[in-house]
C-alpha positions in Angstrom: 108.5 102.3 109.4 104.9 102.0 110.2 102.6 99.2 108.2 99.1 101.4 106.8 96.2 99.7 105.4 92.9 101.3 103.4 90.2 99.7 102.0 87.4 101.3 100.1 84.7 98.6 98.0 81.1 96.7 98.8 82.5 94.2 101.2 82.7 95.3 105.5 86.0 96.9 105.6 87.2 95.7 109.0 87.9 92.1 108.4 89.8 92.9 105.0 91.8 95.9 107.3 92.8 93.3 110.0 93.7 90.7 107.8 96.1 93.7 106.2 97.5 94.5 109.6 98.6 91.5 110.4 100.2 90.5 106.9 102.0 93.9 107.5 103.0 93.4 111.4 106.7 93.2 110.4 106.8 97.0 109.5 105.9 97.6 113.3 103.5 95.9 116.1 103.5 97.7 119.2 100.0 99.2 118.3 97.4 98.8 115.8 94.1 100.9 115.4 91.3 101.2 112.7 88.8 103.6 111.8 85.9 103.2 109.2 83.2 105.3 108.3 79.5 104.1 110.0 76.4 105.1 109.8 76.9 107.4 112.7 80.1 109.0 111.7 83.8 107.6 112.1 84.8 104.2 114.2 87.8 104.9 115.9 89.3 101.2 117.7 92.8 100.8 118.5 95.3 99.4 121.7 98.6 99.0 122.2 100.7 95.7 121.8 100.1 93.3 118.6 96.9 93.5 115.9 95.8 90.4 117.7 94.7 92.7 120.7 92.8 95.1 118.3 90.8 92.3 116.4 89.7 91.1 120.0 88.6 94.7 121.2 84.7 94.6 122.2 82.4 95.6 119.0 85.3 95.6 116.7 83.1 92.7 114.9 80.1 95.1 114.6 81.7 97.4 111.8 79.5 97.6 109.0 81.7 100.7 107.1 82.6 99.7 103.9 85.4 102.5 103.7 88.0 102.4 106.2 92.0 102.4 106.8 93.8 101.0 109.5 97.6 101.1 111.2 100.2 99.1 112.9 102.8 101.0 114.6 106.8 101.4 115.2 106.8 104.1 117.8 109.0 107.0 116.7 107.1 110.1 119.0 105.7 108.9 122.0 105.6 105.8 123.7 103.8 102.7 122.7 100.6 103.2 124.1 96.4 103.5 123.3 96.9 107.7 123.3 99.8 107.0 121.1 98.1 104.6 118.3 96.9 105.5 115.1 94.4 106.7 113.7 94.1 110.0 114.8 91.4 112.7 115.0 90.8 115.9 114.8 89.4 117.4 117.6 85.7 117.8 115.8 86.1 113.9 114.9 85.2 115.0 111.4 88.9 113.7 109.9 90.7 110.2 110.4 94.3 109.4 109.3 96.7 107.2 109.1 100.6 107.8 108.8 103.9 106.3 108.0 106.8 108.6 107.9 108.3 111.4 110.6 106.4 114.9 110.6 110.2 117.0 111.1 107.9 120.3 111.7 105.5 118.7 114.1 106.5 121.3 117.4 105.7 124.2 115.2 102.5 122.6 113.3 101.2 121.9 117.0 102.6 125.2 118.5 100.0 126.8 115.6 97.8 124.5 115.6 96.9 124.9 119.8 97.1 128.8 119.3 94.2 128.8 116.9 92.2 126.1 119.2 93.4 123.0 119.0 94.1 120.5 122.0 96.3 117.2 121.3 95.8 114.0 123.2 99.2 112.5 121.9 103.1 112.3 121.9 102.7 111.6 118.1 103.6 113.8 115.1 100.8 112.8 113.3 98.4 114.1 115.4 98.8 117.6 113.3 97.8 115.9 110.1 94.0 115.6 111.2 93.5 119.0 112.6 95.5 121.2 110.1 93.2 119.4 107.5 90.6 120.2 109.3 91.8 124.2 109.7 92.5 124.1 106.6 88.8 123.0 105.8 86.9 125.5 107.7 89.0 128.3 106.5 87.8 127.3 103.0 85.4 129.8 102.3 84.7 127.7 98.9 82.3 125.0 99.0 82.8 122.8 95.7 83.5 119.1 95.2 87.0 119.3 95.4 87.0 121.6 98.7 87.9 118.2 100.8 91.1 117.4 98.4 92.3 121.1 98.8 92.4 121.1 102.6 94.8 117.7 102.6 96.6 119.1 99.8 97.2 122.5 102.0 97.7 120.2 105.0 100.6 118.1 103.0 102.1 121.4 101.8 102.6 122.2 105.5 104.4 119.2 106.2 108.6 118.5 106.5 109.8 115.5 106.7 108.0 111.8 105.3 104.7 110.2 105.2 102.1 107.9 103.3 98.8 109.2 104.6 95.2 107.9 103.9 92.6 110.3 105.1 88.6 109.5 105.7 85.9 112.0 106.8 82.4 111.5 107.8 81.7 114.3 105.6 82.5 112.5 102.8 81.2 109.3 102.8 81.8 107.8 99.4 85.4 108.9 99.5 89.6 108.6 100.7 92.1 110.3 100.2 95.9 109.2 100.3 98.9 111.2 99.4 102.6 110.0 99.4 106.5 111.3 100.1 109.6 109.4 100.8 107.5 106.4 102.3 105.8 103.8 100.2 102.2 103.6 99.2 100.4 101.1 96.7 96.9 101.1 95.3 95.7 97.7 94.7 92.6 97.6 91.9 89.5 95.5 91.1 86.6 97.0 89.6 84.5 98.4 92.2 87.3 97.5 95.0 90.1 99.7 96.2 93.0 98.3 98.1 95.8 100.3 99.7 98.8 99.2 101.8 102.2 100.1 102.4 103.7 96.9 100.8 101.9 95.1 97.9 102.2 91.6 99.5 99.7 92.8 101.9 97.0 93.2 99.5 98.3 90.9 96.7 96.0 88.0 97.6 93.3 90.9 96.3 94.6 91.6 93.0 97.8 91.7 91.1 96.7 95.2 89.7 98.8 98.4 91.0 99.1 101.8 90.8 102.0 103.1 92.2 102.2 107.0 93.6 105.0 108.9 93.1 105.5 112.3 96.1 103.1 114.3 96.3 101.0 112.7 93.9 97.2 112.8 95.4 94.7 110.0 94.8 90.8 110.6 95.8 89.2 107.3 95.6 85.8 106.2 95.1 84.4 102.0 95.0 84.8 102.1 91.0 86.5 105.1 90.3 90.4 106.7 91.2 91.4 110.3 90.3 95.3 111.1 90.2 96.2 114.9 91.0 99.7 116.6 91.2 100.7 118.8 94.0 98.6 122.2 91.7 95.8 119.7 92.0 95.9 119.2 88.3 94.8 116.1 87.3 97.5 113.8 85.9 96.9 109.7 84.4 98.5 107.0 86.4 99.6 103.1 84.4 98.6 100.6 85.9 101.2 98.0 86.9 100.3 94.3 86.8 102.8 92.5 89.4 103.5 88.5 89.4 104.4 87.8 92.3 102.4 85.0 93.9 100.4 85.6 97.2 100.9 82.5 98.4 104.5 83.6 98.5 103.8 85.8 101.6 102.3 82.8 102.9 104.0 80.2 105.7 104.0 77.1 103.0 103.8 75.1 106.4 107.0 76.5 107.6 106.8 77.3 111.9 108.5 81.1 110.7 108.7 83.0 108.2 112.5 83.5 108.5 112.6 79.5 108.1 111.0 79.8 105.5 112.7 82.3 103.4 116.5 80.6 104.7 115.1 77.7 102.2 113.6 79.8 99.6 117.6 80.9 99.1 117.8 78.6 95.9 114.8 80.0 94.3 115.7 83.2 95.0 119.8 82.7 93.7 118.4 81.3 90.6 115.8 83.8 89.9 118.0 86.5 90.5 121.0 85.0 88.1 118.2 83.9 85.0 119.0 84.5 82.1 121.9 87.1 82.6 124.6 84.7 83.1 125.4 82.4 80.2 128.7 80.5 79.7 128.5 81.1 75.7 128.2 84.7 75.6 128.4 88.4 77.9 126.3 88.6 80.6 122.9 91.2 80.2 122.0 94.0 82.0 119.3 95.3 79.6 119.0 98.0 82.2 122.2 99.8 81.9 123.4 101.2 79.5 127.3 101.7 80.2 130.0 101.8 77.6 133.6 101.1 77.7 135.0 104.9 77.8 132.4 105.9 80.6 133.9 102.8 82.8 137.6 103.8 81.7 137.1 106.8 82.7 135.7 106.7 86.6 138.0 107.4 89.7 135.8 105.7 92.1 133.0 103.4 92.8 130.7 103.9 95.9 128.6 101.5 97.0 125.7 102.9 99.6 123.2 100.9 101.8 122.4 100.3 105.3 122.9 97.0 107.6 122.3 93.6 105.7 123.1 95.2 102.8 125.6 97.6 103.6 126.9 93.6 104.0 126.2 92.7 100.4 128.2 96.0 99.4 131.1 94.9 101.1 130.8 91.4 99.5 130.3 93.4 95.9 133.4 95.7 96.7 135.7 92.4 96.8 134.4 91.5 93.3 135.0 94.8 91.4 138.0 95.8 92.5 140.0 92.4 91.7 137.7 91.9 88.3 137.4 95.6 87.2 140.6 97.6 89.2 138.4 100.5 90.1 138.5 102.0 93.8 135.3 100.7 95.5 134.5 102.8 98.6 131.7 101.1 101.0 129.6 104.0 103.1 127.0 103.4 105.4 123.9 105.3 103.9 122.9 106.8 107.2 126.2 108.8 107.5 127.0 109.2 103.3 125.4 112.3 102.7 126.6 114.2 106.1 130.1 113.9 105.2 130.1 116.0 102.4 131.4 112.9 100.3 133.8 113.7 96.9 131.1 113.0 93.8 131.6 113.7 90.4 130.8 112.7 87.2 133.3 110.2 87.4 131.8 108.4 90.2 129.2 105.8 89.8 127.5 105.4 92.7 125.4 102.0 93.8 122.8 102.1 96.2 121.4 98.6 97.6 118.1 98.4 99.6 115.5 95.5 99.7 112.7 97.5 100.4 113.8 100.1 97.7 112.0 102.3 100.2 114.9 103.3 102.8 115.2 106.7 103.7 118.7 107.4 104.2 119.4 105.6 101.1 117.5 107.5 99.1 118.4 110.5 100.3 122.3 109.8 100.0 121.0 108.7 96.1 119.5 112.4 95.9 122.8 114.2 97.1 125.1 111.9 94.2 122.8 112.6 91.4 122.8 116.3 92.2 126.3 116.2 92.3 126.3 114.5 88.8 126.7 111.1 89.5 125.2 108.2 87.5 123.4 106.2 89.8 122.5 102.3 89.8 119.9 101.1 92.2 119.8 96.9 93.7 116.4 96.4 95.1 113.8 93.6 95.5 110.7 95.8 94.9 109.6 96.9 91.3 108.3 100.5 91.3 109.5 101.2 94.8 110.9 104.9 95.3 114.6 104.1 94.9 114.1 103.1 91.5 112.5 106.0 90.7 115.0 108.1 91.5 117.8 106.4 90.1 119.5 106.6 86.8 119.8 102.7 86.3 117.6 99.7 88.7 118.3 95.8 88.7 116.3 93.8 90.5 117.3 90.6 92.7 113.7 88.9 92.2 114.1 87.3 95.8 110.2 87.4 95.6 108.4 89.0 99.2 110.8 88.7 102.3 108.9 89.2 105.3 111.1 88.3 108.4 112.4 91.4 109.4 115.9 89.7 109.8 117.0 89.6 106.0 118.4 86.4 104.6 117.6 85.3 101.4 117.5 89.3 100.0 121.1 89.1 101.3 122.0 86.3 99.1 120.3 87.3 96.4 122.2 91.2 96.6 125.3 89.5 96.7 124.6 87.8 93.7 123.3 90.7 91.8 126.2 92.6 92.5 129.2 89.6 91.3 127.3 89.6 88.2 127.6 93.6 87.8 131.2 93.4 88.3 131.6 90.3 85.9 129.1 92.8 83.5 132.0 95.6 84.2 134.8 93.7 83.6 133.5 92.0 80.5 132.3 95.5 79.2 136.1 97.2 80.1 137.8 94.0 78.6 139.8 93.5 81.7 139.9 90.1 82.3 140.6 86.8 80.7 137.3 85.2 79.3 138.3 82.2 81.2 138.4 83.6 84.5 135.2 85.0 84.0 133.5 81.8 82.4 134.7 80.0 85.6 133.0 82.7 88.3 130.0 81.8 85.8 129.4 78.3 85.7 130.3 78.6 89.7 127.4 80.7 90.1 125.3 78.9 88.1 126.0 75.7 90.4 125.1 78.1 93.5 121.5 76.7 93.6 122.4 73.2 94.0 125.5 74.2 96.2 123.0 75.9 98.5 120.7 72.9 98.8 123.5 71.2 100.0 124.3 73.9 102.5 121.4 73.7 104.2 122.0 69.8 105.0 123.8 71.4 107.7 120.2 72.3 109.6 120.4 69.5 112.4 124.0 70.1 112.9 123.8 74.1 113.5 120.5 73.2 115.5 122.0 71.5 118.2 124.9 73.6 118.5 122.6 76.2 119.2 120.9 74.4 122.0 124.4 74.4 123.8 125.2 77.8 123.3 121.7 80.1 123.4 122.2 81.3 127.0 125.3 83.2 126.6 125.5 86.5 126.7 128.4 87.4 124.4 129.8 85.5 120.8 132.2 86.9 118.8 132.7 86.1 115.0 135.9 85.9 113.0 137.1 86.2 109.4 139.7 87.6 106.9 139.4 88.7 103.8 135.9 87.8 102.1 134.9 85.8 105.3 135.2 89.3 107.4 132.4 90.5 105.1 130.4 87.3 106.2 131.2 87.7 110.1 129.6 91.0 110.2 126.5 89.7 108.8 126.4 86.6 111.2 126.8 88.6 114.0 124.1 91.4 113.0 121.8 88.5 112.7 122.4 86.7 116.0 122.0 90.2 117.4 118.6 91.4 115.5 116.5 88.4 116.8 118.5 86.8 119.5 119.3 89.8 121.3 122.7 88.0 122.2 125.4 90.8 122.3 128.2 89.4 119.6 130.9 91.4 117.6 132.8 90.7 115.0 136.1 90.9 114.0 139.1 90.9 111.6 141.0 87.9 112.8 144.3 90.0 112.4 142.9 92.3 114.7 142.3 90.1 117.2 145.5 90.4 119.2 145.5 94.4 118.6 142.7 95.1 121.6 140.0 92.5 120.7 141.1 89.2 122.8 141.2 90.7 126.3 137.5 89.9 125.6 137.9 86.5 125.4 137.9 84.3 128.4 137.1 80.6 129.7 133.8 79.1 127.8 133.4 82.1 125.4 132.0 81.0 121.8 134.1 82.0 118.9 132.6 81.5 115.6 135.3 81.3 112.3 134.4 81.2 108.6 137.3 80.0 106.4 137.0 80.1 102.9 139.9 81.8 101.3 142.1 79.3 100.6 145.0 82.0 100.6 144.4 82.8 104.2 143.6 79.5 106.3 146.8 79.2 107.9 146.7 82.7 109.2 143.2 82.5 110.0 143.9 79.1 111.7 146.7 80.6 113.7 143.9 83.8 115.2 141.6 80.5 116.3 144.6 79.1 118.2 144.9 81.7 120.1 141.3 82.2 121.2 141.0 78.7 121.9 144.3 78.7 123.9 142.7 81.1 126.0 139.5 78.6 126.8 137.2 79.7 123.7 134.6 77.4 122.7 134.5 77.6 118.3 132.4 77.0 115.4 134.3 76.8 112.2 132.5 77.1 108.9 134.5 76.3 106.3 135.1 74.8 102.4 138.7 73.5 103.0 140.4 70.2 104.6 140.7 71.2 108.0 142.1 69.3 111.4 138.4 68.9 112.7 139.9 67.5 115.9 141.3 71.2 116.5 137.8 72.9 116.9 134.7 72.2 119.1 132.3 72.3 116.1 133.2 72.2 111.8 130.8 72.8 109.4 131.4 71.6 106.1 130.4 73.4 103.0 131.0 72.8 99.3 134.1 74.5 98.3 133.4 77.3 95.6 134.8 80.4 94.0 135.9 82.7 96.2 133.9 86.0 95.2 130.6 83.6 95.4 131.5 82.4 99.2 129.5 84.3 101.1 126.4 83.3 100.1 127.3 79.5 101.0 129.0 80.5 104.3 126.7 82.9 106.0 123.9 80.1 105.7 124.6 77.8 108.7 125.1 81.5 110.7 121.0 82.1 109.7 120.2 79.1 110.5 122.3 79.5 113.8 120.7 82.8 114.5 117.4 81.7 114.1 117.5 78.3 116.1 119.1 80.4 119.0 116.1 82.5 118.8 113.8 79.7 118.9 115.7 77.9 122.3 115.4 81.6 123.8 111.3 81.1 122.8 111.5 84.6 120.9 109.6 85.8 118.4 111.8 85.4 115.2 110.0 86.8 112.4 109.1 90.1 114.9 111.8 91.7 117.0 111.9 93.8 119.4 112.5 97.7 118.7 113.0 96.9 114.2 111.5 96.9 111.6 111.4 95.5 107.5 111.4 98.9 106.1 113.3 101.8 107.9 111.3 104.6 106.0 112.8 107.3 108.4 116.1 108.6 109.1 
């Protein structure tokens, strides 16, 4: 959940470290520290609150190290606080290290650890990293040139749970460390530069050169020079990995956020995602997979698996298979899949969805299905990232870096993805006319332009929000495929307006739900699905007979004098919807943020990547 940061090269270290932090501050920014190796030993700065209040510590500026690795924190153990901040020491100040990830073991590594000596000055977890290295070291009776790698390697054999870790010593002044499991850790490449971060678009501006760890994999880095070892310490080779993505692409392009930014970037992303798999003239391609006809025929059930936004996208992707393919699609929120002691098979494909391709409980549900012999398919945005190393099959979205926590065009572009895998499955099991299918293809292909459009709606949605961004309560409506796209809207209005909102099946409404509505309360209605207007038109009349204040998004010919608010949206096919409709609800969650004067790209409490449970 933590951002890390290492540099080791010929330019001063601290500049290149900060500039890392602050790229990564979505990962977590209630502290940032640094440490570098000086002339004197290790620098050890850090303070709580954002990595603006580290870069303007006293003497920061007067780091000369040219080796060093730095941290900005999501507080897991121990409040945010100086004590609390990363790096941490050992008690000789001989080791520093940084952490992402949750030490499960941490009581008992510290019970040890202060029985043989040891005295902690933190809450954290991580604080046992430093000092069992360094137990580890001094009980090394050996004194050879690989003595330093052994006693992280013992250290990281000691450890349950998760962590990316980048260790410097003053004892070793030409060298880091960094070891990997479950969380993500890149090392970025020049020739006598050596670039580390959690996510690439941190460093990408350095060099489009990666080498991407896999667990337990150990790296001991030198200015020119990288050595790859396995958890026996035998060496192993590493590929390089050239990535494409541009840095200015992490970059504001003259946008006021991030989040903005990226709402607008939805066309680019749709149509990079789509490129050349759909074509009118032929079957769509998924060079990827390699699925036949009888293994398709022959599954009882389809589970899709992720976590919030695109948990979202599943639900979206559920719709599509099921009416173009007939096979059972169960949704299951990742966090909860595995403890359930879910029914897997052989005869279950199982489709795991996460931007980051580096969240925890996804990957660990993805674990439990292939070792119950499931095939597995992984959606993610983020070549090389864990989950597609672990699955049987990855597709990528190619929504290019998304850094406002709140997700919006990685959304769009899942929900893509995953129409065009059920069109793939149906055209592969011959289930549906080729005309049907033709016409969900050219409608997606007109999604870019259709979006463009969509976002006309920006001035509209902004002063809507002016009128409603001091209430305290909002509730969101839908049927069908427009339920899927209220419980995205109101998870964004709650992520970075901290507005409390719910959402609703507007069948249920009358089953519990509208006791909550009352005089002046804003109720907010997407209606797309032509089958269901006048039913979902009927659940808004009664809301608004009881006072309710409503925002109706919609692609069909509506009585506009009925509601407070319509916006208009080109009509298209219904499986494609959502990614049209849930557009005005970003931009409404975000311009409610910005009336409130909150920080949108950074709220409070998340983070991009949840890389613990």
């Amino acid at each position: 959940m933590c951002g890390i940061v290492g540099y080791i090269g010929t330019k001063k270290a601290c500049p290149i470290l900060l500039a890392g932090l602050n790229r990564l501050e979505y990962r977590g920014y209630d502290s940032a520290g640094i440490s570098t190796i000086e002339k004197k030993g290790l620098s050890l700065m850090k303070d709580k609150g954002r990595v603006k209040n580290l870069s303007n510590l006293d003497g920061i500026n007067e780091l000369e190290g040219t080796i060093g690795i730095a941290h900005t924190r999501w507080a897991t153990h121990g409040v945010p606080s100086k004590e609390n901040s990363h790096p941490h020491q050992d008690n000789s100040k001989t080791f520093s290290v940084v952490h992402n990830g949750i030490i499960e073991n941490y009581n008992e590594l510290r019970k040890f650890l202060t029985e043989n000596g040891y005295t902690f000055y933190s809450q954290t977890d991580t604080e046992v990293i430093p000092n069992l290295i360094h137990y580890y070291f001094t009980k090394d009776e050996k004194n050879d040139k690989q003595k330093y790698l052994r006693a992280v390697k013992n250290a990281c054999m000691d450890l349950k749970g998760s962590f990316a870790i980048e260790v410097i010593s003053s004892l070793y002044t030409d060298n880091m460390i960094v070891v990997r499991k479950d969380s993500p850790l890149v090392i970025g490449t020049c020739e006598d530069e050596k670039y580390l971060s959690s996510d690439i678009p941190a460093i990408l501006s350095y060099t489009r050169n990666f080498y991407l760890l896999n667990d337990f994999e150990f790296a001991l880095l030198t200015r020119n020079n990288i050595e790859f070892f396995d958890k026996n310490l035998d060496k192993i080779n590493k590929k390089v990995q050239n990535i494409e993505w541009n840095s200015s692409s992490a970059e504001k392009d003259g946008y006021d956020d991030f989040m903005l930014k990226e709402i607008y970037e939805q066309p680019k992303a749709i149509r990079e995602t789509i490129g050349s798999r759909i074509n009118l003239n032929s079957k769509c391609e998924f060079e990827e997979l390699n699925l036949t006809k009888e293994y398709l025929q022959n599954l009882n059930k389809i589970y899709i698996v992720a976590c919030g936004t695109a948990m979202h996208a599943g639900l979206s992707g559920k719709n599509t298979i099921e009416k173009l393919c007939r096979i059972p699609v169960e949704v299951d929120i990742a966090s909860e899949f595995r403890y359930r002691n879910p029914i897997l098979d052989e005869k279950t494909l199982c489709i795991f969805i996460s931007q980051s391709g580096e969240t925890a409980d996804t990957i660990a549900a993805l674990k439990l299905s292939k070792e119950q012999g499931s095939k597995t398919i992984a959606i993610t945005n983020v070549i090389g990232s864990s989950i597609t190393r672990e699955a049987d099959y990855s597709i990528y979205t190619h929504a290019g870096p998304e850094i406002a926590v709140a997700s919006t065009k990685a959304y769009t572009s899942q929900v893509i993805l995953i129409n065009i895998l059920a069109i793939y499955f149906a055209e592969v099991l011959e289930k549906k006319d080729k005309d049907i299918l033709n016409k969900l293809k050219s409608d997606i292909l007109d999604l870019p332009k259709k979006i463009e459009e969509t976002l006309t709606c920006n001035n509209q949605i902004k002063n809507f929000a002016k009128q409603i961004y001091q209430e305290k309560d909002i509730f969101f409506l839908g049927r069908g495929i427009d339920e899927t796209v209220s419980k995205e809207g109101s998870l964004k209005l709650k992520e970075i307006s901290y507005i409390h909102s719910e959402s609703y099946a507007a069948g249920e409404l009358k089953h519990g739900p509208i006791a909550l509505i009352e005089n002046g309360i804003t109720v907010i209605s997407i209606l797309t699905d032509k089958d269901l207007i006048k039913k979902t038109i009927s659940n808004i009349q009664e809301v608004i007979t009881r006072g309710a204040k409503t925002l109706v998004i919609t692609n069909q010919k509506l009585d506009n004098d009925m509601f407070n608010v319509v916006i208009n949206i080109p009509d298209t096919n219904q499986f494609v919807s959502p990614i049209l409709s849930i557009i005005p609800l970003q931009l409404l969650a975000y311009y409610i943020s910005k009336e409130k004067g909150l920080d949108v790209d950074k709220p409070r409490n998340l983070a991009k990547s949840v890389t613990v449970e």
